[in-house]
KEKE-3310 file (N, C-alpha, C; in steps of 0.2 Angstrom, whole numbers, plus 5000, padded with zeros to 4 digits):
npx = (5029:5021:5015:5010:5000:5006:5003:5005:5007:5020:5025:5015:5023:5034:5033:5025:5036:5047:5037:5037:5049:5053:5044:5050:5059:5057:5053:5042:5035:5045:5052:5046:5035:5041:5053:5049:5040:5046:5055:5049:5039:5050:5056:5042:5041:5054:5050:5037:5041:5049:5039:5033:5022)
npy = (4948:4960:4969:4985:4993:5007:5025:5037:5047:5045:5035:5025:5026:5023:5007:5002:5006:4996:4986:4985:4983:4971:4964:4964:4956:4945:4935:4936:4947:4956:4969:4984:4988:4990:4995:5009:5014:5012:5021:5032:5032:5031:5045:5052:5046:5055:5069:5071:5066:5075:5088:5084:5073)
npz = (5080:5073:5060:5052:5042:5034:5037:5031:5016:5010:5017:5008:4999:5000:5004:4992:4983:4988:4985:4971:4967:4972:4966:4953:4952:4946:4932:4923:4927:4929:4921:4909:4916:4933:4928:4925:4936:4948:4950:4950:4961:4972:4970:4973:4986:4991:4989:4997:5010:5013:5013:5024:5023)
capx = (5030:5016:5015:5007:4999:5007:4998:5009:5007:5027:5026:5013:5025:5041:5029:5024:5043:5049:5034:5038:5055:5053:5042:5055:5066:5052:5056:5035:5034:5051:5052:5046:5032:5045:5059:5044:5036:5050:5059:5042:5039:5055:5053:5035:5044:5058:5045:5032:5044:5052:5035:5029:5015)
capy = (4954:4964:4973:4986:4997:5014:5030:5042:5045:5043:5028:5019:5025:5016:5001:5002:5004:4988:4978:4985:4983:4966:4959:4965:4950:4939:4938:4936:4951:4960:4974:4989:4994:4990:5002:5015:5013:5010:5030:5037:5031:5036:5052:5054:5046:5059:5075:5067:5064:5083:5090:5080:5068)
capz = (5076:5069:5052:5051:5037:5036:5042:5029:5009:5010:5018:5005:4993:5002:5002:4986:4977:4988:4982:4964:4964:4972:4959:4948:4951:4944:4925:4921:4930:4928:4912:4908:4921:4937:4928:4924:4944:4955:4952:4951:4970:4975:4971:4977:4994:4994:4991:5000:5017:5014:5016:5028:5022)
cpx = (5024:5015:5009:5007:5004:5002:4998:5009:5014:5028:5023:5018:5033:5038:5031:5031:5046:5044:5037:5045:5057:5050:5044:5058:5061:5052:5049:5033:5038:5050:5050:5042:5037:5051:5056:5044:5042:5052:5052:5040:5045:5055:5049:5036:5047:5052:5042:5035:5046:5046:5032:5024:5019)
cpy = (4955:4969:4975:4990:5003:5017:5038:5039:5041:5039:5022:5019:5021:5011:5000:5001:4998:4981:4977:4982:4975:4959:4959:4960:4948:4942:4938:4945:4960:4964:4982:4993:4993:4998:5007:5017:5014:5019:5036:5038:5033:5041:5053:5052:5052:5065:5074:5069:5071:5089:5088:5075:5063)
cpz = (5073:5064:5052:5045:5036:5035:5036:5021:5007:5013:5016:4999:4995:5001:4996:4981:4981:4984:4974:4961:4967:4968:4955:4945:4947:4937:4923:4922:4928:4920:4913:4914:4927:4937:4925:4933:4947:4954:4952:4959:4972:4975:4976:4984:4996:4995:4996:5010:5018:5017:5021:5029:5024)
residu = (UNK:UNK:UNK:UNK:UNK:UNK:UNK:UNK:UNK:UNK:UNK:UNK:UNK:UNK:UNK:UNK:UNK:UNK:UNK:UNK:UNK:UNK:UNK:UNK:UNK:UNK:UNK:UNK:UNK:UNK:UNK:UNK:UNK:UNK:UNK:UNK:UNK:UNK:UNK:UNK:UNK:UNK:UNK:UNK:UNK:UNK:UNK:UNK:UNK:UNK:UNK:UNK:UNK)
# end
């Protein structure tokens, strides 16, 4: 199996909200930037995918 990069802004911003929201768990980590970050990426996915980047 090989993992690639994505090619699409709306596919660094998918990335990017699972790294965030999986570093989340981690309580060093977990707080305020996660539940700032992660709905921001969301978004910027949903837009982002609507238009087509």
């Amino acid at each position: 199996m090989k993992i690639t990069t994505p090619k699409t802004i709306s596919g660094w911003c998918m990335w990017l909200f699972f790294l965030v929201v999986g570093l989340g768990v981690i309580p060093a980590v977990g707080g305020l930037i996660p539940a700032f970050v992660a709905p921001v990426l969301a978004l910027a996915y949903a837009i982002f995918s609507l238009i087509g980047m």
